[in-house]
SEPARO-600427 format. One record per atom (N, C-alpha, C, O, CB): residue number from 1; residue in one letter; atom name; z, y, x. Coordinates in pm, 1 decimal. Glycine has a CB too. Layout:
REM SEPARO-600427
+-----+------+------+----------+----------+----------+
| pos | code | site |        w |        v |        u |
+-----+------+------+----------+----------+----------+
| NUM |    a |   CA |        Z |        Y |        X |
...
+-----+------+------+----------+----------+----------+
***
This chain:
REM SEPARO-600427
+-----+------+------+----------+----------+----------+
| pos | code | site |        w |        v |        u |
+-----+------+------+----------+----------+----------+
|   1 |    x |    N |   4193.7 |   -855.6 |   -849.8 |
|   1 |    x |   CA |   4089.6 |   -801.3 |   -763.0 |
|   1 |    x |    C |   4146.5 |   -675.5 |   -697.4 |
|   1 |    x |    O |   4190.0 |   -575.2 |   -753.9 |
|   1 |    x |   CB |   3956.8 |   -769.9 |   -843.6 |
|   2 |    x |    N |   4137.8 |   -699.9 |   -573.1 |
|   2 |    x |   CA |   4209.3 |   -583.9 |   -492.3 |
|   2 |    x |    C |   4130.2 |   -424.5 |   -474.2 |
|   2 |    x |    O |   4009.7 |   -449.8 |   -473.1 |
|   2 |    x |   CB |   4229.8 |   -648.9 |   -336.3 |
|   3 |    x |    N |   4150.9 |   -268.0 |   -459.4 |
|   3 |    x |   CA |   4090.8 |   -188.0 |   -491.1 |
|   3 |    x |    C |   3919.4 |   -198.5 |   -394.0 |
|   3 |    x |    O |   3808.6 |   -157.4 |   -428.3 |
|   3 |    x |   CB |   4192.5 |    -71.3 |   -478.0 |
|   4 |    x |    N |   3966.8 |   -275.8 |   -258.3 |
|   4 |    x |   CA |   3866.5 |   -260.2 |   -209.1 |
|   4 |    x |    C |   3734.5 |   -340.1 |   -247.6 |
|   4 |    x |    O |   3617.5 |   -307.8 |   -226.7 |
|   4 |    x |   CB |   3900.3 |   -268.4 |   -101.4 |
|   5 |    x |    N |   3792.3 |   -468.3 |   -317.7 |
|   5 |    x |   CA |   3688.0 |   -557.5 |   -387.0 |
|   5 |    x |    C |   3635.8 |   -529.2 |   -506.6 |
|   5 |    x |    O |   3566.1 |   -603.7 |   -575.5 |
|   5 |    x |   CB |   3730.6 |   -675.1 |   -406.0 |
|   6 |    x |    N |   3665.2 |   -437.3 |   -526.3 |
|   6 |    x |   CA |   3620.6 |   -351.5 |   -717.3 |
|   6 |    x |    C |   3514.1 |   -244.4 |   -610.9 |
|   6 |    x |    O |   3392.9 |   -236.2 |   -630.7 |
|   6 |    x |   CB |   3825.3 |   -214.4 |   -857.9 |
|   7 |    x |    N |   3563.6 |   -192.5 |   -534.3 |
|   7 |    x |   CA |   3457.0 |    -86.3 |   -448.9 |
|   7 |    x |    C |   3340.3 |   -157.3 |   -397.5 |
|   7 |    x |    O |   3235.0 |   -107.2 |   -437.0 |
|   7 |    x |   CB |   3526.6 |    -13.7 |   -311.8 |
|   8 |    x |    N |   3326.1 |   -265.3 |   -316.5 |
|   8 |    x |   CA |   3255.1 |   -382.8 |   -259.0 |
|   8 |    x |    C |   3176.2 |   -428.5 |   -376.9 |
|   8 |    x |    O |   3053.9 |   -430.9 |   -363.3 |
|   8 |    x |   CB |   3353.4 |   -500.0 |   -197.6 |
|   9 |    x |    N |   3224.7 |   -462.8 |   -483.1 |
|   9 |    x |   CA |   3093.4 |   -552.0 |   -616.1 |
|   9 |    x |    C |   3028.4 |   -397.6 |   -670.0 |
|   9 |    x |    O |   2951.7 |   -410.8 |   -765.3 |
|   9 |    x |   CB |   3201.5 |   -677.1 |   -814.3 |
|  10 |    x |    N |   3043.8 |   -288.0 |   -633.6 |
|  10 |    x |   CA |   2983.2 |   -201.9 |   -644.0 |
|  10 |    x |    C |   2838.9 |   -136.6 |   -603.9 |
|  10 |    x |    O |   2832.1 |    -76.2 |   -496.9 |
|  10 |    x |   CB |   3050.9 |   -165.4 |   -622.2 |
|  11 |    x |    N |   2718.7 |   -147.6 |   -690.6 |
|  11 |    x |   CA |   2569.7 |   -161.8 |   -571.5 |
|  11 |    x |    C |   2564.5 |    -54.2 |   -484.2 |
|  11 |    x |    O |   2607.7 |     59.1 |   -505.7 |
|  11 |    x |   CB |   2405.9 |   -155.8 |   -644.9 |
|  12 |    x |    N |   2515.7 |    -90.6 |   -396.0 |
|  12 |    x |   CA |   2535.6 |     30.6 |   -313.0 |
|  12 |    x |    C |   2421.5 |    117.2 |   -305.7 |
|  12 |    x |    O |   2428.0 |    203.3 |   -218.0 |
|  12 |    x |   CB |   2571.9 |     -3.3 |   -179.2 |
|  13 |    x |    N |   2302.8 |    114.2 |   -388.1 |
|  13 |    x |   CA |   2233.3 |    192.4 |   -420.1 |
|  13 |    x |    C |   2131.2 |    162.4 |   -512.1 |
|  13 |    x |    O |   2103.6 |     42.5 |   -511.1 |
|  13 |    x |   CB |   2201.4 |    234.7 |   -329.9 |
|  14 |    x |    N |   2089.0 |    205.7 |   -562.9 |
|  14 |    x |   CA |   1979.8 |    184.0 |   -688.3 |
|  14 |    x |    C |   1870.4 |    209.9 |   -580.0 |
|  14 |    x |    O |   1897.4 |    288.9 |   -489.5 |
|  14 |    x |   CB |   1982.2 |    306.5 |   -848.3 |
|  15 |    x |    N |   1721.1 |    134.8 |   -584.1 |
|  15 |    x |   CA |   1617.7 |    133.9 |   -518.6 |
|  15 |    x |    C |   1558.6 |    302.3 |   -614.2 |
|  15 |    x |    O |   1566.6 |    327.1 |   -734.5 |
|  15 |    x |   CB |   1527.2 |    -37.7 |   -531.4 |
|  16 |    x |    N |   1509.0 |    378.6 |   -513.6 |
|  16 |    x |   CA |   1405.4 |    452.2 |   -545.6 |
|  16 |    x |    C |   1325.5 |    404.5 |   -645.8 |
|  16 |    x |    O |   1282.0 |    289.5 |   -652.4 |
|  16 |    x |   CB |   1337.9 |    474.1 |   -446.6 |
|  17 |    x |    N |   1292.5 |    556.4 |   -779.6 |
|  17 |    x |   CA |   1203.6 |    546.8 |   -844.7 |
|  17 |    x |    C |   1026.0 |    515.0 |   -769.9 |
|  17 |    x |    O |   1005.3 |    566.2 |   -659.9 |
|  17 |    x |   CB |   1232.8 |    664.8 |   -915.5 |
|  18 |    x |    N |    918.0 |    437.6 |   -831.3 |
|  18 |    x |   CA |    815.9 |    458.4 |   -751.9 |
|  18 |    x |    C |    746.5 |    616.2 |   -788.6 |
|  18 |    x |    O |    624.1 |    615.1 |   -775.0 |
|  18 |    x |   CB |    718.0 |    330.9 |   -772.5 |
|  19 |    x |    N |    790.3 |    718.2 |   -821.9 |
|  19 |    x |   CA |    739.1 |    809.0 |   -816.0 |
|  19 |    x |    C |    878.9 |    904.2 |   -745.4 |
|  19 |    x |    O |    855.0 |   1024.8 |   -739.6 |
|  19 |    x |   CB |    668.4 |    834.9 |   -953.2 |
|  20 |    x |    N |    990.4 |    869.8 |   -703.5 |
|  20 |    x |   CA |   1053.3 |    962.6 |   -553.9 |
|  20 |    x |    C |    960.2 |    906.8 |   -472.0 |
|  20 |    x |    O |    874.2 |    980.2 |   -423.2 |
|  20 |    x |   CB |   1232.2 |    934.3 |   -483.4 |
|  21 |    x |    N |    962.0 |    748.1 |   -439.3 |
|  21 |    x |   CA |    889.6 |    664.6 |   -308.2 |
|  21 |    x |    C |    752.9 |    765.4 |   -294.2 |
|  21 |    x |    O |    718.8 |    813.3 |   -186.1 |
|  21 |    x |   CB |    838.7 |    464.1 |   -350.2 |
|  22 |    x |    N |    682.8 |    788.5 |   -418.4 |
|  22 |    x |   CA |    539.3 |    879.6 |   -385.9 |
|  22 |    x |    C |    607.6 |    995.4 |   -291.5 |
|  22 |    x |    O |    597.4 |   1008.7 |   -169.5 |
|  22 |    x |   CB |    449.0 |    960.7 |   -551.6 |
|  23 |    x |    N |    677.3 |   1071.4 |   -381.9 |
|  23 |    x |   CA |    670.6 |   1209.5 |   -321.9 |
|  23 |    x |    C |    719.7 |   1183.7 |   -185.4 |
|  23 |    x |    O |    666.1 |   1235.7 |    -87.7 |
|  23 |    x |   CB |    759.1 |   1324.4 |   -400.0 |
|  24 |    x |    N |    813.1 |   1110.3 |   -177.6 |
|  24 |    x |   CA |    850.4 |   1132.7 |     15.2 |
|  24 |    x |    C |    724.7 |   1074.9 |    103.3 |
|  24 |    x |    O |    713.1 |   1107.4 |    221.4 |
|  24 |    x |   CB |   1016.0 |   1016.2 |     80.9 |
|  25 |    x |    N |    618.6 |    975.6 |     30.3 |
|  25 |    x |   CA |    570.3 |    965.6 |    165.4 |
|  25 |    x |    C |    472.7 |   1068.8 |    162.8 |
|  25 |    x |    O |    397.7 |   1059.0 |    260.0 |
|  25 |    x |   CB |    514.6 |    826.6 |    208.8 |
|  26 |    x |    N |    442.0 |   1177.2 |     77.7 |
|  26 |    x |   CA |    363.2 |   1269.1 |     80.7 |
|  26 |    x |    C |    407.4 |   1400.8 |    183.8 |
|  26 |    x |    O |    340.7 |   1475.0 |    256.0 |
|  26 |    x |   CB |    347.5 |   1298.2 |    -57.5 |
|  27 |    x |    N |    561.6 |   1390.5 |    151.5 |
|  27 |    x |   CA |    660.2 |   1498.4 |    248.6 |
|  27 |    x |    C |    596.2 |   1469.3 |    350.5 |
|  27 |    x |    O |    508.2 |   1544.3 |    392.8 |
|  27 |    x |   CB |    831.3 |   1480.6 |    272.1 |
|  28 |    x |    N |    645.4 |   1292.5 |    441.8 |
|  28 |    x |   CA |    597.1 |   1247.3 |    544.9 |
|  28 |    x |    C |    467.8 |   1265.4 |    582.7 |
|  28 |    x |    O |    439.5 |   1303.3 |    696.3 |
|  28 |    x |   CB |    618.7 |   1144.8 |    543.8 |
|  29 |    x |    N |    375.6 |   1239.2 |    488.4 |
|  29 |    x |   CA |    265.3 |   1284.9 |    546.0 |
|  29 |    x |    C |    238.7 |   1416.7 |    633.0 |
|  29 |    x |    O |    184.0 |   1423.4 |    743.1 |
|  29 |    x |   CB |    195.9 |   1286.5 |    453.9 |
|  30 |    x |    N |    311.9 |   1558.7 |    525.3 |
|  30 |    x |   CA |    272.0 |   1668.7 |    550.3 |
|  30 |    x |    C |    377.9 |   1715.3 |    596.7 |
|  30 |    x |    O |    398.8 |   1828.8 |    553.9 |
|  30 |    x |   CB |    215.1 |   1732.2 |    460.7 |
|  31 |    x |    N |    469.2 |   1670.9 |    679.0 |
|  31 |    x |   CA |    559.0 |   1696.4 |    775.5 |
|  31 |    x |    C |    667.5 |   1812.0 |    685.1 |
|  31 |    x |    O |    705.0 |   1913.2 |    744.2 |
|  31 |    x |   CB |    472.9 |   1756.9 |    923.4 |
|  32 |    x |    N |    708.2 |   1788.2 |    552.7 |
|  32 |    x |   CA |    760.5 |   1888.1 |    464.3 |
|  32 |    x |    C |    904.8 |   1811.7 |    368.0 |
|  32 |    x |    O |    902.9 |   1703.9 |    308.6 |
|  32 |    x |   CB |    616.7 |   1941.1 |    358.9 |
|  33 |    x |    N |    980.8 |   1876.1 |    375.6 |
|  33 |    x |   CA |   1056.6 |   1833.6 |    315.9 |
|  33 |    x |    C |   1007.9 |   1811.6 |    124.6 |
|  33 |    x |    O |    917.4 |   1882.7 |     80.8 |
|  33 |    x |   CB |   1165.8 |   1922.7 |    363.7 |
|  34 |    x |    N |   1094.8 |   1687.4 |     10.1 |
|  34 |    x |   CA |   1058.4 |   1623.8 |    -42.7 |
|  34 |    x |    C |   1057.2 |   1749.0 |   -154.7 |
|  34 |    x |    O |    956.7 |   1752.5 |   -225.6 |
|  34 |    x |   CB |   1118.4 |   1496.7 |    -39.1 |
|  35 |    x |    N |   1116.3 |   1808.7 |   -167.8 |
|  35 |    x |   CA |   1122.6 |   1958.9 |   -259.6 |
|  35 |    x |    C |   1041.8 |   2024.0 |   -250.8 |
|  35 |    x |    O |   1038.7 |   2105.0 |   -343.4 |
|  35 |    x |   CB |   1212.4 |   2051.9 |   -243.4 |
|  36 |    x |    N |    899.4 |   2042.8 |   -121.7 |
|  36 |    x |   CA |    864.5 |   2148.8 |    -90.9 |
|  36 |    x |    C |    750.2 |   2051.8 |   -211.9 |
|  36 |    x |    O |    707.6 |   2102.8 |   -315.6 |
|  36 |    x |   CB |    849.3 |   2216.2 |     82.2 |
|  37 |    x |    N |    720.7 |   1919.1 |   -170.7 |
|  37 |    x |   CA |    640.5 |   1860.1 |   -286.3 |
|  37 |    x |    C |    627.0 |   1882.6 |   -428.4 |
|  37 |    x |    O |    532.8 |   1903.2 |   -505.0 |
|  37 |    x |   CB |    666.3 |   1757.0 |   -290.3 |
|  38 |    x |    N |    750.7 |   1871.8 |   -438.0 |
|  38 |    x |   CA |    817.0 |   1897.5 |   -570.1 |
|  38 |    x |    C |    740.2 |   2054.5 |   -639.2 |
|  38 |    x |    O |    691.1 |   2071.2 |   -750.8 |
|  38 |    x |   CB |   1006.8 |   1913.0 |   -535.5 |
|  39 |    x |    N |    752.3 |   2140.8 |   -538.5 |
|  39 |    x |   CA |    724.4 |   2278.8 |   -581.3 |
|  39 |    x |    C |    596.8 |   2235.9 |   -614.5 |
|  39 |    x |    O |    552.5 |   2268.9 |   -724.5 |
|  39 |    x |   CB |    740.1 |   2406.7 |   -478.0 |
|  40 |    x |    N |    511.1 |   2149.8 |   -518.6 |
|  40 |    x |   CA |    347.3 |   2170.1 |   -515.1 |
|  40 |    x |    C |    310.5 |   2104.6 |   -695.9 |
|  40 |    x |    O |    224.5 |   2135.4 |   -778.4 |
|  40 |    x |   CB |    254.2 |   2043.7 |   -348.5 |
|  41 |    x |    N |    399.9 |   2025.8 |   -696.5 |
|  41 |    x |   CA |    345.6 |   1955.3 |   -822.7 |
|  41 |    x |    C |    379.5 |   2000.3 |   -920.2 |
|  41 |    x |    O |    323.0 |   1958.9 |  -1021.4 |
|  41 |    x |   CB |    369.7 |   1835.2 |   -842.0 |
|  42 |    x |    N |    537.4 |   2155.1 |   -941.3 |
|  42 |    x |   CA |    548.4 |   2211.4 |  -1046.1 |
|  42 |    x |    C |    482.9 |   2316.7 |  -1077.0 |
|  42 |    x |    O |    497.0 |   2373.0 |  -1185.6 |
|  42 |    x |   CB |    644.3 |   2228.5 |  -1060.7 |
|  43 |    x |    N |    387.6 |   2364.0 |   -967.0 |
|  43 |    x |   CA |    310.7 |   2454.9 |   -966.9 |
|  43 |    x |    C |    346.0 |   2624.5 |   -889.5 |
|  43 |    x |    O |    289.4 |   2729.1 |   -857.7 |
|  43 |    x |   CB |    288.9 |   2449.5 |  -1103.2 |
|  44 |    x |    N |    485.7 |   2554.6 |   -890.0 |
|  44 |    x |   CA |    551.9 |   2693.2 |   -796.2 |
|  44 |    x |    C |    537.4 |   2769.2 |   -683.1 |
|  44 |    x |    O |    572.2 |   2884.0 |   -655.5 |
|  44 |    x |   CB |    647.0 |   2679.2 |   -763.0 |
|  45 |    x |    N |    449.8 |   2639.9 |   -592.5 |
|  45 |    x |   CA |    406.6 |   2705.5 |   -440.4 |
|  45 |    x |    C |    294.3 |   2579.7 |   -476.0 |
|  45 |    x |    O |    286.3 |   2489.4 |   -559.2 |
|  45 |    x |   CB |    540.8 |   2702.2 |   -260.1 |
|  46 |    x |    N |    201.8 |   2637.9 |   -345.0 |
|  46 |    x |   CA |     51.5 |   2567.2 |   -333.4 |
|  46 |    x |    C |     90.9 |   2502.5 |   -147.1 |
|  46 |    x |    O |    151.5 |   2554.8 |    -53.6 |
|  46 |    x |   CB |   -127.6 |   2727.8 |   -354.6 |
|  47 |    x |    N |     35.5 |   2397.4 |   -160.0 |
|  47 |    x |   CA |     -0.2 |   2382.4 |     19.1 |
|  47 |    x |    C |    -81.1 |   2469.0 |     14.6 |
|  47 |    x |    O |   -121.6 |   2538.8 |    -78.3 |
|  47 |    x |   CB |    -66.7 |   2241.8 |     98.2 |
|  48 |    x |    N |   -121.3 |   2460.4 |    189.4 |
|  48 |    x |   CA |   -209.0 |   2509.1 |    267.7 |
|  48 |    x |    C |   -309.3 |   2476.6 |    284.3 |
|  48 |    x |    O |   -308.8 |   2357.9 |    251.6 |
|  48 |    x |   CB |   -185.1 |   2517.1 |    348.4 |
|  49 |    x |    N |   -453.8 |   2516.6 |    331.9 |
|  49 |    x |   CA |   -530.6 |   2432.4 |    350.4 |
|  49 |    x |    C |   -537.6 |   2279.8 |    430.8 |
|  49 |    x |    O |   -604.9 |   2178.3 |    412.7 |
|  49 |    x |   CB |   -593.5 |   2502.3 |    382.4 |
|  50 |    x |    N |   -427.4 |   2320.8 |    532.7 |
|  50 |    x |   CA |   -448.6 |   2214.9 |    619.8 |
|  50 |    x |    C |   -353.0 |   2071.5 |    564.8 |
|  50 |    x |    O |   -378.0 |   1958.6 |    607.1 |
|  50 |    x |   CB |   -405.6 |   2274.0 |    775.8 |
|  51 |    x |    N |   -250.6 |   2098.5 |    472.2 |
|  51 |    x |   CA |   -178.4 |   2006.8 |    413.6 |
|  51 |    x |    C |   -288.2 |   1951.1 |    265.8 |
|  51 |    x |    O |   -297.8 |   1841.5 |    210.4 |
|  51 |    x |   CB |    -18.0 |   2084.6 |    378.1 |
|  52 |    x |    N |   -332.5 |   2036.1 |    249.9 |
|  52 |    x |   CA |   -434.0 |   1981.6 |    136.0 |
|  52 |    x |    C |   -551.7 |   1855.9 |    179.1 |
|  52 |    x |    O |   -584.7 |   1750.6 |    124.6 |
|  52 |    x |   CB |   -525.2 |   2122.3 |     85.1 |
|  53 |    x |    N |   -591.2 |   1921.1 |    295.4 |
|  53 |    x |   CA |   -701.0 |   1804.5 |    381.5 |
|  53 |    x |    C |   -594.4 |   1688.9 |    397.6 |
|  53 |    x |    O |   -635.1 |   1577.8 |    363.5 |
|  53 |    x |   CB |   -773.9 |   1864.6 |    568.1 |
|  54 |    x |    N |   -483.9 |   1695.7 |    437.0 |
|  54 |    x |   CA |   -430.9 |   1579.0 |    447.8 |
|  54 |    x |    C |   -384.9 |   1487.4 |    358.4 |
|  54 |    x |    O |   -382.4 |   1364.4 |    364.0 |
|  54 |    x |   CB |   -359.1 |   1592.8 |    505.1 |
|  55 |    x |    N |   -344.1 |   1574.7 |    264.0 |
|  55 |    x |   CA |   -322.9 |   1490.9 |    123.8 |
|  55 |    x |    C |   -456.4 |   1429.9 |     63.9 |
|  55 |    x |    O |   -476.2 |   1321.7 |      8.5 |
|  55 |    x |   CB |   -259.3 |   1592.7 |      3.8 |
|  56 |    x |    N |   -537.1 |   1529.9 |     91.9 |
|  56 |    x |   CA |   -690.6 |   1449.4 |     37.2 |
|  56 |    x |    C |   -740.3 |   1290.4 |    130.4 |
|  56 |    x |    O |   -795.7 |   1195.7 |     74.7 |
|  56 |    x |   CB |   -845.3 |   1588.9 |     74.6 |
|  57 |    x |    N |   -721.3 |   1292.7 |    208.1 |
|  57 |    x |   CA |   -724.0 |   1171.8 |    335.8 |
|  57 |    x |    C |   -660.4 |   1091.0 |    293.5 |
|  57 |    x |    O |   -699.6 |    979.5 |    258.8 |
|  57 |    x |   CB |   -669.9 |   1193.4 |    477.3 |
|  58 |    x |    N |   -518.8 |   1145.5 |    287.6 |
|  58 |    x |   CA |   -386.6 |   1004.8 |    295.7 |
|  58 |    x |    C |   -410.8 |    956.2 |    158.3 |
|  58 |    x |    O |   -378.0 |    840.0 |    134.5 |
|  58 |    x |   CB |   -183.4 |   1055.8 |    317.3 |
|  59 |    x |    N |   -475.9 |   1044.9 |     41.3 |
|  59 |    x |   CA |   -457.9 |    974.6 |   -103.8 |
|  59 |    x |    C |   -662.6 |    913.3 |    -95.3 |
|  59 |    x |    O |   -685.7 |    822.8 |   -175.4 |
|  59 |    x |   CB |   -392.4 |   1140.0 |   -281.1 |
|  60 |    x |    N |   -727.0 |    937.1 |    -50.9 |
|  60 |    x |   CA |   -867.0 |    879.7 |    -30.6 |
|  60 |    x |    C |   -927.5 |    963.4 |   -119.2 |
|  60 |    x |    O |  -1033.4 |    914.2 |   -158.2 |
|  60 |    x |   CB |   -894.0 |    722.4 |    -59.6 |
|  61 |    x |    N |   -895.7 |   1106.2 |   -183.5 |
|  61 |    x |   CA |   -974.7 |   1175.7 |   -300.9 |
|  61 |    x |    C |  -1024.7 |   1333.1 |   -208.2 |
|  61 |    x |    O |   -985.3 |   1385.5 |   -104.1 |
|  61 |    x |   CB |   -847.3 |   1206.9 |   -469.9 |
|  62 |    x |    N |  -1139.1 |   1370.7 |   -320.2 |
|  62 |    x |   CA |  -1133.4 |   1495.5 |   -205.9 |
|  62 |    x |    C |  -1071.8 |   1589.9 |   -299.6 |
|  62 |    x |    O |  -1047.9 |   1585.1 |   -420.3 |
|  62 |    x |   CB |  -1294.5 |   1559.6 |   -131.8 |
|  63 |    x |    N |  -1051.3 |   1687.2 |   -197.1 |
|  63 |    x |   CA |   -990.1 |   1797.1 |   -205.5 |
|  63 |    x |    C |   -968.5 |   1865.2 |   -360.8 |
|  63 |    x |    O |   -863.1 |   1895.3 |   -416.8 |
|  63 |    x |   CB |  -1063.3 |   1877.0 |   -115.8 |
|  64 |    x |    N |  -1141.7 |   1880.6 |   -419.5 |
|  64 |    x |   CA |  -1202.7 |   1939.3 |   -472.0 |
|  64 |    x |    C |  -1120.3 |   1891.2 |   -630.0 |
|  64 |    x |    O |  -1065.0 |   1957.7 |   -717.7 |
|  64 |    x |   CB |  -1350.7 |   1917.4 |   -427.6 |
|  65 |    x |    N |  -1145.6 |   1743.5 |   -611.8 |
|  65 |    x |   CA |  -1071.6 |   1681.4 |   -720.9 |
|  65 |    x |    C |   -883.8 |   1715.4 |   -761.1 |
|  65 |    x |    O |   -828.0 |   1742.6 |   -867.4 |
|  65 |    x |   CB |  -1094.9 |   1525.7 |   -678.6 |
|  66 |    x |    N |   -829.3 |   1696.5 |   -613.6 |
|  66 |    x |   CA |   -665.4 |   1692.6 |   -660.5 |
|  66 |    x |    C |   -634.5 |   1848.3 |   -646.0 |
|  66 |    x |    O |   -516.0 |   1880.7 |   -638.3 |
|  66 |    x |   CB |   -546.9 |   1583.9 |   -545.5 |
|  67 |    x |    N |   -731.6 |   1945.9 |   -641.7 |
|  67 |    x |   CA |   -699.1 |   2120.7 |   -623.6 |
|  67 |    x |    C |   -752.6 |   2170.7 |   -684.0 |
|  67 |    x |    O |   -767.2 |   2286.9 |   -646.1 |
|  67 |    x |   CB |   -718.6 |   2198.8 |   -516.7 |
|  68 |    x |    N |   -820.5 |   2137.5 |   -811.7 |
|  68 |    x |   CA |   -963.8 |   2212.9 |   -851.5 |
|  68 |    x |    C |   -885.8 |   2302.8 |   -961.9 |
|  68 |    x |    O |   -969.2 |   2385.1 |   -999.5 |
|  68 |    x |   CB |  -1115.1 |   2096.8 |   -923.7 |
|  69 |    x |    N |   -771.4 |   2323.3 |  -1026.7 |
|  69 |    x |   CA |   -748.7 |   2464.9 |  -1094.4 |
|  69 |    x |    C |   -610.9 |   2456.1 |  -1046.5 |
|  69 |    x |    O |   -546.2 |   2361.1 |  -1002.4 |
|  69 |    x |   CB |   -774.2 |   2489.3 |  -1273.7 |
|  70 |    x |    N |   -573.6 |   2615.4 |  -1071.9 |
|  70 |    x |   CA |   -439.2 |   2678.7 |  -1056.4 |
|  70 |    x |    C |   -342.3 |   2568.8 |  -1174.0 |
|  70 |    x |    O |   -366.2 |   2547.0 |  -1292.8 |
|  70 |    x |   CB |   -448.5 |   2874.9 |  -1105.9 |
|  71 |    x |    N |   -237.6 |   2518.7 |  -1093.1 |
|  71 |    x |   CA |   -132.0 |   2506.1 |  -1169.7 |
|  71 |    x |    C |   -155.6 |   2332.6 |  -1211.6 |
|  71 |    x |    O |    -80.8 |   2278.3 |  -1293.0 |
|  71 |    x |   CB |   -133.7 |   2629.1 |  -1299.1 |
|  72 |    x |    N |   -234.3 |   2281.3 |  -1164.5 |
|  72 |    x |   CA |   -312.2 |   2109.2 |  -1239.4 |
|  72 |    x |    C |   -221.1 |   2061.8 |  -1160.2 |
|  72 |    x |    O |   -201.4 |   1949.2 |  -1206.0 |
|  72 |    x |   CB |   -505.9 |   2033.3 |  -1211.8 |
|  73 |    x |    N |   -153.2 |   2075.6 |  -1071.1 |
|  73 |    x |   CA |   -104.0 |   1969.9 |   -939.3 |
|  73 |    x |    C |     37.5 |   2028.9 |   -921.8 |
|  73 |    x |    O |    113.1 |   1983.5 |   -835.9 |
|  73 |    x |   CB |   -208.5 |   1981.5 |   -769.9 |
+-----+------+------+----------+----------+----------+
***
């Protein structure tokens, strides 16, 4: 097997976890890179109001529910 055919049977990528697939389309949603998510859910930075309305929309919950204490999200 020649070097390039050992490189070639090689996968060329593992499919996304379904919880990266969440966070990027949440980025997408809120026009934010996939880290800035990341922060929201380690508790490190908060969205904004106006990214919060949107996350409440794009996920069908309100607000009240996915924001209701410091540090839950």
């Amino acid at each position: 097997m020649t070097l390039k055919e050992i490189y070639n049977a090689i996968p060329k990528r593992v499919e996304q976890s379904p919880k990266e697939k969440w966070v990027k389309e949440l980025a997408e949603v809120c026009c934010v890179a996939p880290s800035t998510v990341k922060c929201w859910l380690s508790g490190h930075r908060h969205p904004d109001e106006l990214r919060k309305r949107l996350i409440a929309q794009h996920l069908g919950r309100p607000i009240e529910e996915l924001f209701n204490q410091v540090g839950s999200y």
